[in-house]
PDB file of N, CA, C and O in Angstrom, chain B, residues numbered from 101:
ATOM      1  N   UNK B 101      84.136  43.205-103.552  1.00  0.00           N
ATOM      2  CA  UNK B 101      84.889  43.146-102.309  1.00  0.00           C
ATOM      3  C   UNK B 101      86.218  43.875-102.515  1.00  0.00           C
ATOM      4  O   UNK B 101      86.972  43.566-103.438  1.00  0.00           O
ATOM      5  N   UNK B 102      86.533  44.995-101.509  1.00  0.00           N
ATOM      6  CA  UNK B 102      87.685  45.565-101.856  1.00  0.00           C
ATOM      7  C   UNK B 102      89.021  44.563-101.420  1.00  0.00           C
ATOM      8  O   UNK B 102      89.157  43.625-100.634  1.00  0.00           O
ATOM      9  N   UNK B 103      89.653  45.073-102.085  1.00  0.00           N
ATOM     10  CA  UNK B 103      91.630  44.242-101.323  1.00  0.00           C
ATOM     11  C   UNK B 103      91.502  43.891-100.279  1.00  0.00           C
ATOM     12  O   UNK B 103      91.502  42.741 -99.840  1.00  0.00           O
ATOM     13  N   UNK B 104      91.338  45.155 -99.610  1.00  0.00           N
ATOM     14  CA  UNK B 104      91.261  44.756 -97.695  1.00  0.00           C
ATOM     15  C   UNK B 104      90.935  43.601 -97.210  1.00  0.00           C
ATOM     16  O   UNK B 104      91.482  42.664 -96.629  1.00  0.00           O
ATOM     17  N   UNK B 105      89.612  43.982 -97.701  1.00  0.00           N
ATOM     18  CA  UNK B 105      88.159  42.593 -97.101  1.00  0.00           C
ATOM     19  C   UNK B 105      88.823  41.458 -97.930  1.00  0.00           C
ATOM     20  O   UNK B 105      89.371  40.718 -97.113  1.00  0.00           O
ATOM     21  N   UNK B 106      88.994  41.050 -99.038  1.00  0.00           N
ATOM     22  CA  UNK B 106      89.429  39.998 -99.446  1.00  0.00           C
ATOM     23  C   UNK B 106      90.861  39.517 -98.472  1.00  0.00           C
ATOM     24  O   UNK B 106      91.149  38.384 -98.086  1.00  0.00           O
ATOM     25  N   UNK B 107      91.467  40.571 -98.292  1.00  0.00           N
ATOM     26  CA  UNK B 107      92.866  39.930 -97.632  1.00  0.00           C
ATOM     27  C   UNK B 107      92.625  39.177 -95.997  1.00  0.00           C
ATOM     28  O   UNK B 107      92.958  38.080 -95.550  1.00  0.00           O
ATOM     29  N   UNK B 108      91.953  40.250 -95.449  1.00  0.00           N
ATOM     30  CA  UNK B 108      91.171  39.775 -94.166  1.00  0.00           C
ATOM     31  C   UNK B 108      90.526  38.336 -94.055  1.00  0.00           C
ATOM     32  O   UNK B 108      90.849  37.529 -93.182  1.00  0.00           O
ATOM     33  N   UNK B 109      89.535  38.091 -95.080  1.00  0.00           N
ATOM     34  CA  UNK B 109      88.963  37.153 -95.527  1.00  0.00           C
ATOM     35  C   UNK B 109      90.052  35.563 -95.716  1.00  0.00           C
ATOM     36  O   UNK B 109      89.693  34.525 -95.160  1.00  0.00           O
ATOM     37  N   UNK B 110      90.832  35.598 -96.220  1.00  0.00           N
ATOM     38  CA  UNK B 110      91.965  34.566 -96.559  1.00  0.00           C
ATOM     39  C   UNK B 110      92.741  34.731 -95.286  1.00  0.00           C
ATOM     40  O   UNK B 110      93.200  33.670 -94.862  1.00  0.00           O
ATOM     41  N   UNK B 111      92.980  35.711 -94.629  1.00  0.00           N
ATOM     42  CA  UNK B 111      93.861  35.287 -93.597  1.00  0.00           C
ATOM     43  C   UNK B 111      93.008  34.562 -92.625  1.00  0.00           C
ATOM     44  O   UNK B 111      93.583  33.713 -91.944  1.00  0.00           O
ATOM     45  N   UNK B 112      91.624  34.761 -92.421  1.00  0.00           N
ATOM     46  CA  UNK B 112      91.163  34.434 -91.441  1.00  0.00           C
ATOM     47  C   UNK B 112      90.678  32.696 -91.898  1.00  0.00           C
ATOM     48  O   UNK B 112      90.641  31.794 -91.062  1.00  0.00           O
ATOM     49  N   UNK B 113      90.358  32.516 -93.287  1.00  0.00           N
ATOM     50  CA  UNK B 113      90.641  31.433 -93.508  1.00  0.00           C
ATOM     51  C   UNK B 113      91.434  30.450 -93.701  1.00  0.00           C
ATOM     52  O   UNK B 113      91.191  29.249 -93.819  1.00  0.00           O
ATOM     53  N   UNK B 114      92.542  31.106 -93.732  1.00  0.00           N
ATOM     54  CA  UNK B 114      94.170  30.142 -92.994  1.00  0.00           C
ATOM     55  C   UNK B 114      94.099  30.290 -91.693  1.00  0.00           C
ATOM     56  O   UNK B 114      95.096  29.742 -91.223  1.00  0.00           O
ATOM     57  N   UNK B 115      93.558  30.665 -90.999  1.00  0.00           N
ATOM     58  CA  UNK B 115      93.748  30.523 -89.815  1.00  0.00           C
ATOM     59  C   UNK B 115      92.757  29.423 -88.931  1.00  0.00           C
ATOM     60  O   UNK B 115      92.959  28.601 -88.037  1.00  0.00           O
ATOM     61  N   UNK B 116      91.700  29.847 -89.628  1.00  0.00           N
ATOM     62  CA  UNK B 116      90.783  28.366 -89.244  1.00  0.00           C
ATOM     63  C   UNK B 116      91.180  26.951 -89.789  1.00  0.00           C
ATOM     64  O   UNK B 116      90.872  25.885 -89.256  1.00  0.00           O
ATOM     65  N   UNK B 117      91.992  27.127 -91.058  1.00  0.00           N
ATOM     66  CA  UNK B 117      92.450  25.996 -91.161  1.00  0.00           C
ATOM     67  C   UNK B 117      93.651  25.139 -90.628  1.00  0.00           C
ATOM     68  O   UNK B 117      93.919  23.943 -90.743  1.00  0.00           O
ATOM     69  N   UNK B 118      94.198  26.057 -90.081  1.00  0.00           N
ATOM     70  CA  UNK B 118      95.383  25.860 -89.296  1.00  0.00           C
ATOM     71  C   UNK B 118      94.848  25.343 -87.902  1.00  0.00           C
ATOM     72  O   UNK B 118      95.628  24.761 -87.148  1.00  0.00           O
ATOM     73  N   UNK B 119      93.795  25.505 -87.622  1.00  0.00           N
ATOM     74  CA  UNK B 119      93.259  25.490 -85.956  1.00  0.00           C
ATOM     75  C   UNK B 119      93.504  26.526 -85.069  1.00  0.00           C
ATOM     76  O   UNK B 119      93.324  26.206 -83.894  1.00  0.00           O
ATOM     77  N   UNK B 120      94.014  28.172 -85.349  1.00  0.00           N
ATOM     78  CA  UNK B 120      94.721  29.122 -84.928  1.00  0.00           C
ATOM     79  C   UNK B 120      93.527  30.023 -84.733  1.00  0.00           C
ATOM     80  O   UNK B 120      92.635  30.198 -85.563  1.00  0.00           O
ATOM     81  N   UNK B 121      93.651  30.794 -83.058  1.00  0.00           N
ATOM     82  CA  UNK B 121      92.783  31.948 -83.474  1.00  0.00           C
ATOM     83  C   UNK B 121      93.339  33.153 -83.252  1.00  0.00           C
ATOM     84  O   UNK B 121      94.512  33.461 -83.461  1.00  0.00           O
ATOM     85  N   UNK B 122      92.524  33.792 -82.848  1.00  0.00           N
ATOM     86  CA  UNK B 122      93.520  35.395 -82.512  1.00  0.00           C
ATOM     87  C   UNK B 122      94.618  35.395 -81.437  1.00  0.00           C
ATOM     88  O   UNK B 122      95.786  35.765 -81.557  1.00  0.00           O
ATOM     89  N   UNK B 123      93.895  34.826 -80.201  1.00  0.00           N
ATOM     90  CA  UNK B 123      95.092  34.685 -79.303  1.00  0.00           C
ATOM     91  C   UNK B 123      96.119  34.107 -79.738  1.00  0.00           C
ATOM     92  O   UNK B 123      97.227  34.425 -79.306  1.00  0.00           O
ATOM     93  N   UNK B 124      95.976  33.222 -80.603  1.00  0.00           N
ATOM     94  CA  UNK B 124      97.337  32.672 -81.176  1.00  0.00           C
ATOM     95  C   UNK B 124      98.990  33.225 -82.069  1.00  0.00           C
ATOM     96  O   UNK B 124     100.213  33.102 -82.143  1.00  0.00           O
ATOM     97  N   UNK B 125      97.646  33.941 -82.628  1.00  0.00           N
ATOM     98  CA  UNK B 125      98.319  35.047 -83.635  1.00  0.00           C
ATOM     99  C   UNK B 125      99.263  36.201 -83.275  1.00  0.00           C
ATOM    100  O   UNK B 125     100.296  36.546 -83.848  1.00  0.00           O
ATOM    101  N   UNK B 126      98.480  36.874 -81.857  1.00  0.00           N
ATOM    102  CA  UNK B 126      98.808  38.308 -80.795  1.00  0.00           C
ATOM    103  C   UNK B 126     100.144  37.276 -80.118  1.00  0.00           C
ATOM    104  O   UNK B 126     101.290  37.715 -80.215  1.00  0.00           O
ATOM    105  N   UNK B 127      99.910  35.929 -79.455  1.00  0.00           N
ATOM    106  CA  UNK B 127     100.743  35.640 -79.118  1.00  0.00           C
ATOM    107  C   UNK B 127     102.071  35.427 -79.744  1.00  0.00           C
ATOM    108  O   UNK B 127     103.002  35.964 -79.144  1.00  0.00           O
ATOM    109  N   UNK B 128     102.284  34.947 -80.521  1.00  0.00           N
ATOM    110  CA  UNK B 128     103.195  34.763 -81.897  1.00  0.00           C
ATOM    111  C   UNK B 128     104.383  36.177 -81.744  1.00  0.00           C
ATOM    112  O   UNK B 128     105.597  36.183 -81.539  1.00  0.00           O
ATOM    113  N   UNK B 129     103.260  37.427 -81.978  1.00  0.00           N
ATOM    114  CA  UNK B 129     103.752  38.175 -82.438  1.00  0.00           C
ATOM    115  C   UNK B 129     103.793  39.406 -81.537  1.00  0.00           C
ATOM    116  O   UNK B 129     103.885  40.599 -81.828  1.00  0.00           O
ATOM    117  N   UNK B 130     103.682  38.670 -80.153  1.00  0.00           N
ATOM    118  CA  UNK B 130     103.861  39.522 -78.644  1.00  0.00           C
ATOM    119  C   UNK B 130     102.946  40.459 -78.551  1.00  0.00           C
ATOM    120  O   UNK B 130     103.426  41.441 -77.986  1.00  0.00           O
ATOM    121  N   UNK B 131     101.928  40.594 -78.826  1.00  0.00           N
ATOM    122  CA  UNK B 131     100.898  42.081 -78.964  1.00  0.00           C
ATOM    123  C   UNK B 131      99.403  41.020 -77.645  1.00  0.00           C
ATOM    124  O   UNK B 131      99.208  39.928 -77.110  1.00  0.00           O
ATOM    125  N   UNK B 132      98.661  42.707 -77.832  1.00  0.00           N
ATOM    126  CA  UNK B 132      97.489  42.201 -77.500  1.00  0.00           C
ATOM    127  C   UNK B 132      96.822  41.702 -78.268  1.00  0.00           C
ATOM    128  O   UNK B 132      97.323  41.459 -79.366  1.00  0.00           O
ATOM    129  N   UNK B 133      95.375  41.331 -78.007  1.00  0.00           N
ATOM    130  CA  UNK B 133      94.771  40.594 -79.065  1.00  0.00           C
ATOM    131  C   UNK B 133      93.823  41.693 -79.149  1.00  0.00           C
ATOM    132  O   UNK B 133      93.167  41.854 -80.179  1.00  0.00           O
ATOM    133  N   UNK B 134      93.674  42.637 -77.913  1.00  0.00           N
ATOM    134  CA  UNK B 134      92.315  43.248 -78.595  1.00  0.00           C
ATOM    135  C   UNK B 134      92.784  44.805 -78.887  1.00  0.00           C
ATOM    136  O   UNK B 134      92.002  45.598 -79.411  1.00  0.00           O
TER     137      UNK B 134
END
């Protein structure tokens, strides 16, 4: 698994553990989500 995919991978699993999904994230950080 390169860096990338691993980093992707852990963020997206803090994020499920948090209860957070994308909209959450875009929102946060004023962007779109898609």
């Amino acid at each position: 698994m390169t860096e990338t995919a691993q980093l992707i991978d852990t963020l997206k699993r803090l994020l499920k553990a948090q209860g957070m999904t994308y909209r959450d994230v875009a929102r946060a950080l004023d962007v779109s989500e898609t």
